[in-house]
Residue frames as qw, qx, qy, qz and C-alpha x, y, z in Angstrom:
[[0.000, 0.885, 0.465, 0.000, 0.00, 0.00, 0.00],
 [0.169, -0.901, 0.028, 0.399, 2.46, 2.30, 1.00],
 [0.411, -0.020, 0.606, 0.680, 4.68, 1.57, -2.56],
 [0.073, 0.674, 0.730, -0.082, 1.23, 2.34, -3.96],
 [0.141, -0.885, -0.310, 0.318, 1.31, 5.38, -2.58],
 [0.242, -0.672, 0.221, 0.664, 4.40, 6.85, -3.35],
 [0.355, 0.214, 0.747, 0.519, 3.93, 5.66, -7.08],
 [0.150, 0.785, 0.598, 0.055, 0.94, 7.41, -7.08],
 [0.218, -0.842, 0.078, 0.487, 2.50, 10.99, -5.53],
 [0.404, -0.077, 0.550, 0.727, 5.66, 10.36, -7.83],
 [0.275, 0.427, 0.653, 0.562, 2.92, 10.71, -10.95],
 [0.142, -0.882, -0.335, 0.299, 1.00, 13.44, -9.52],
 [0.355, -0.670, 0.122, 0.640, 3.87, 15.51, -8.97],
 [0.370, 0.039, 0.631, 0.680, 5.20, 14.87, -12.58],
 [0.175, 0.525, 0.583, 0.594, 2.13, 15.47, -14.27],
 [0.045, -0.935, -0.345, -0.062, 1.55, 18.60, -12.55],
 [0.608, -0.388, 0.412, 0.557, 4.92, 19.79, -12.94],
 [0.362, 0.194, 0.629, 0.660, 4.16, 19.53, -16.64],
 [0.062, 0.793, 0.579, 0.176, 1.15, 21.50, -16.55],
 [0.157, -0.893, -0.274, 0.321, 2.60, 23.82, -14.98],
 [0.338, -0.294, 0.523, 0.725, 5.72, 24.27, -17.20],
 [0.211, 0.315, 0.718, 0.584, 2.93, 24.63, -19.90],
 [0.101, 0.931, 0.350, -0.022, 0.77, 27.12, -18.84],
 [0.439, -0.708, 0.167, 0.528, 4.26, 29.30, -17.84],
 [0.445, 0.148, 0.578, 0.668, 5.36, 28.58, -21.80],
 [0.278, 0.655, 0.620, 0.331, 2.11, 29.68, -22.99],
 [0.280, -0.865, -0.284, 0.304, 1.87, 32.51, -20.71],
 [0.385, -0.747, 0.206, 0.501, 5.34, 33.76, -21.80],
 [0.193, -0.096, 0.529, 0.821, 4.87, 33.69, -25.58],
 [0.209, 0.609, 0.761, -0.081, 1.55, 34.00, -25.66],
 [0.088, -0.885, -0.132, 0.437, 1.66, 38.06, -25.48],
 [0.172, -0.266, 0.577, 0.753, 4.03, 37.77, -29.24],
 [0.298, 0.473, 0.827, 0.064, 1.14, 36.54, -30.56],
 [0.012, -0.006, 0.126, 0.992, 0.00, 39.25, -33.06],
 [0.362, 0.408, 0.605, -0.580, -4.05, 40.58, -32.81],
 [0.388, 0.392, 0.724, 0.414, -6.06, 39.53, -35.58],
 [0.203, -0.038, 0.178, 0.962, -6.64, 41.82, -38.21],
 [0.312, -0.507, -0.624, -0.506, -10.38, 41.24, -38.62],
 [0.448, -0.638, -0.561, 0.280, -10.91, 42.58, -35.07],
 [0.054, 0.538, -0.006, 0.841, -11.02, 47.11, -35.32],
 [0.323, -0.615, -0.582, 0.423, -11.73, 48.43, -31.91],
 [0.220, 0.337, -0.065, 0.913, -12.54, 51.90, -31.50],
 [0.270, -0.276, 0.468, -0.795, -14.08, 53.21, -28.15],
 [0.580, -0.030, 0.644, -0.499, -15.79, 49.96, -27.40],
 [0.768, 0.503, 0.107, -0.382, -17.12, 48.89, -31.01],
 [0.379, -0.264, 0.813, 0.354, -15.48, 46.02, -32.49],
 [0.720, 0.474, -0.024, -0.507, -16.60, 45.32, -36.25],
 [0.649, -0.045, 0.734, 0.194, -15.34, 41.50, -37.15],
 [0.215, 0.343, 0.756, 0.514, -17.00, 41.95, -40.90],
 [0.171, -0.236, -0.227, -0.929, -19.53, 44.16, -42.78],
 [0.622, -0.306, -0.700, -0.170, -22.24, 41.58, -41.71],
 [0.582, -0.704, -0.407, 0.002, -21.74, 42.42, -37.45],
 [0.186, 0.505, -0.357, 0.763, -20.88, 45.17, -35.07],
 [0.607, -0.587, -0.521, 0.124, -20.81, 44.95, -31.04],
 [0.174, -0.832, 0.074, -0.521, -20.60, 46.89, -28.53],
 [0.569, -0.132, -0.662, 0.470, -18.51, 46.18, -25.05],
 [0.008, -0.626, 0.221, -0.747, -19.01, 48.64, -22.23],
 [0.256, -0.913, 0.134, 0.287, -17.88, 49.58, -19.55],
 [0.704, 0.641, -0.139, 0.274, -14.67, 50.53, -20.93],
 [0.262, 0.391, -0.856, -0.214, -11.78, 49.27, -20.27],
 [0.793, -0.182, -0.519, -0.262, -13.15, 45.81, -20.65],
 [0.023, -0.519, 0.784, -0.340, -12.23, 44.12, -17.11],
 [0.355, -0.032, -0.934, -0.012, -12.37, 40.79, -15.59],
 [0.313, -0.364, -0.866, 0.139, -15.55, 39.83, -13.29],
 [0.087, 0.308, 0.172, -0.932, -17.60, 42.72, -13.90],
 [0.555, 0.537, 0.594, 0.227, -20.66, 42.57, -15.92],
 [0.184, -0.211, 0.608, 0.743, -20.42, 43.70, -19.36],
 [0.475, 0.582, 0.257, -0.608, -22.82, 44.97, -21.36],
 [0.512, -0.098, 0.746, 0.414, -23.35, 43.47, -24.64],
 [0.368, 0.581, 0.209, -0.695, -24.40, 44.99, -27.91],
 [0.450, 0.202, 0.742, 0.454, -24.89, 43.03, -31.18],
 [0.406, 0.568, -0.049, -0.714, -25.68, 45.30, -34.14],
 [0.568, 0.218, 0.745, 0.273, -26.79, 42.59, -37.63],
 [0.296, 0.462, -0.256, -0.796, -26.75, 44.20, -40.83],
 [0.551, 0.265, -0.600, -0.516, -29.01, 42.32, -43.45],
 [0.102, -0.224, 0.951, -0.185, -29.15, 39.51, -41.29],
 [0.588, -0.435, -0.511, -0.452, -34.15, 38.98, -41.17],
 [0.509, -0.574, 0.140, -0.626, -34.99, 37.75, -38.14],
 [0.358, 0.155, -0.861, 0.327, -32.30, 35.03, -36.48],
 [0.618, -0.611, -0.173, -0.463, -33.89, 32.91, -33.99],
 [0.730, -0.559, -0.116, 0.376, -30.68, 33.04, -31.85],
 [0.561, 0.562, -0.370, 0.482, -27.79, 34.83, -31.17],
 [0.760, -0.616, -0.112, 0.174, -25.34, 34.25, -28.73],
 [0.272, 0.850, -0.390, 0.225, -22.16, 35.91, -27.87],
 [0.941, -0.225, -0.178, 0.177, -19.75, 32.95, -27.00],
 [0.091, -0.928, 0.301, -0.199, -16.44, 34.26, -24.95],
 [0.963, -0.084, -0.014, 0.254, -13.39, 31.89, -24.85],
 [0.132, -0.750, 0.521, 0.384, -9.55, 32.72, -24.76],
 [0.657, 0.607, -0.381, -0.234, -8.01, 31.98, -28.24],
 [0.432, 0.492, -0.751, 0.088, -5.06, 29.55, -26.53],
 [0.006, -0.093, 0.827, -0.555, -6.66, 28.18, -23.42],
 [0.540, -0.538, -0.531, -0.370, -10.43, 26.32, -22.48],
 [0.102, -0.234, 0.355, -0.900, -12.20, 28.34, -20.23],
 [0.277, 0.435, 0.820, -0.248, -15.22, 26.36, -19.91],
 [0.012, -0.570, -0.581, -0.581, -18.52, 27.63, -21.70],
 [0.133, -0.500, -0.266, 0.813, -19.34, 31.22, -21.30],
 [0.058, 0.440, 0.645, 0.622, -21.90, 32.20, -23.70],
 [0.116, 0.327, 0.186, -0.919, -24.39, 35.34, -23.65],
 [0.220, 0.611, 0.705, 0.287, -28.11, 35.05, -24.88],
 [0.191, 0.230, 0.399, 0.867, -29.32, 37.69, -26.81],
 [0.203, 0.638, 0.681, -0.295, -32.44, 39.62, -26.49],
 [0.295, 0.460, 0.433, 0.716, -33.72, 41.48, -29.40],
 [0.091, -0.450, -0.468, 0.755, -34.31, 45.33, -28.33],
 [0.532, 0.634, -0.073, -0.556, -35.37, 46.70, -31.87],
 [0.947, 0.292, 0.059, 0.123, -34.92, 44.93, -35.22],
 [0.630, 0.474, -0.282, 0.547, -30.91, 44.13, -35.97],
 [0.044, -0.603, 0.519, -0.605, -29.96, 45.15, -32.24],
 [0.868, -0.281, -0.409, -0.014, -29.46, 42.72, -29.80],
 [0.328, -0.733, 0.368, -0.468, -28.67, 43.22, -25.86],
 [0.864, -0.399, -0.282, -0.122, -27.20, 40.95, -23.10],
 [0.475, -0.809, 0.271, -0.214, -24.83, 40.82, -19.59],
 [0.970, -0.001, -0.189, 0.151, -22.44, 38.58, -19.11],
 [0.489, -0.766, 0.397, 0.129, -18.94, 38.37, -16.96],
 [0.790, 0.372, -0.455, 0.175, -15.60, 37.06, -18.20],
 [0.768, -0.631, 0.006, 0.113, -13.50, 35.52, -15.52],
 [0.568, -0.759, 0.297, -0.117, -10.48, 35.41, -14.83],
 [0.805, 0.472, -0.343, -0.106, -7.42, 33.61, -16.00],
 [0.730, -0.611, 0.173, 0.251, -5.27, 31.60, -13.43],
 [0.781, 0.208, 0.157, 0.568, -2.40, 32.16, -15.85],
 [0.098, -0.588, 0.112, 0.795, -2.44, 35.88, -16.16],
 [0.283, 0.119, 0.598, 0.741, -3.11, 35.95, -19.56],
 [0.126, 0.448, 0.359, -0.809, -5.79, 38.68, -21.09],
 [0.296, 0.256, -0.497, -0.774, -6.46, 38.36, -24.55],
 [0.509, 0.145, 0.664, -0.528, -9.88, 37.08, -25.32],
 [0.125, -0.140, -0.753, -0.631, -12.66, 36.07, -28.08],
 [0.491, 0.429, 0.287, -0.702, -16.05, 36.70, -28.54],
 [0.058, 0.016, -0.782, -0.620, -17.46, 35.10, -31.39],
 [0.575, 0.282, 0.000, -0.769, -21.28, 36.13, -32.44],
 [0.113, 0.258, 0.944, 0.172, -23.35, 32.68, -33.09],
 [0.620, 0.099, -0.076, -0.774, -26.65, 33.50, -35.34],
 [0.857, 0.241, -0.025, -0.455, -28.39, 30.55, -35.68],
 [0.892, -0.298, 0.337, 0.038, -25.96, 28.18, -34.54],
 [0.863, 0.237, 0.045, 0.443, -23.32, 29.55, -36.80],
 [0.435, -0.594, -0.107, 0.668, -20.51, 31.53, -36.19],
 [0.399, 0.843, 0.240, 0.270, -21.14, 35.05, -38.01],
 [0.327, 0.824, -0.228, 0.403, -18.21, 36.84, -37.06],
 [0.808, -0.181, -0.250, 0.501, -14.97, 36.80, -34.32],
 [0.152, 0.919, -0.073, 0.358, -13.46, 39.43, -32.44],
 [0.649, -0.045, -0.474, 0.593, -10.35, 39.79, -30.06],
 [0.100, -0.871, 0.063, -0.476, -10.09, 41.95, -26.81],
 [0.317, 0.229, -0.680, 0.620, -7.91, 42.59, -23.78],
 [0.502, -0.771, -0.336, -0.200, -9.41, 42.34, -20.55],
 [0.413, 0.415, -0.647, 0.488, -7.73, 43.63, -17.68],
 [0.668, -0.441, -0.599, -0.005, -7.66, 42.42, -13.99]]
């Protein structure tokens, strides 16, 4: 039992050891990484494509605050979803998604928090789901 044990610790250690040498990698080249070009910000308003424009606010974006969401759809009729799905581009955060609510036609509201990264890292995604596809991608910093 007690061989067992230490076998067991031994592997532990290792494989968290590794994890942690891999988040530290990511963490420290992550920030070369250059920001996609499809992703203009300009005081809050991020335009992925002709096709969708959102809104963040407050400004600056920051971690575990809510966040106002604003989906603007050009051309788009009358989607019966849209969600705004929030992930980091190099790391699973779990599922963090934002229903919509339509306030007029082609404008769409909703709250929603991003957490935290135990790594330190800040750079995010949003990606706009109509109708169970993805209609556009954007990138932002959050800070903590």
């Amino acid at each position: 039992m007690l061989r067992f044990l230490l076998i067991f610790f031994a592997i532990a250690g290792m494989l968290l050891s590794a994890l942690v040498l891999q988040c530290e990698r990511k963490k420290g080249s992550f920030n070369t990484v250059p920001r996609p070009a499809s992703s203009p910000q300009q005081n809050g308003v991020f335009t992925p494509n002709e096709r969708v424009g959102i809104t963040v606010t407050p400004q600056p974006i920051r971690a575990m605050k809510p966040l106002h969401f604003q989906v603007d759809l050009q051309d788009d009729g009358e989607p019966e979803s849209v969600i705004v799905d929030l992930s980091m581009p190099d790391m699973y955060m779990g599922l963090n998604q934002v229903t919509m609510k339509e306030i007029r036609p082609g404008v769409y509201e909703g709250v929603g928090i991003v957490p935290i990264c135990p790594t330190g890292l800040t750079l995010w995604q949003a990606s706009v789901i109509i109708d169970n596809q993805v209609a556009g991608d954007f990138f932002f910093d959050v800070q903590y």
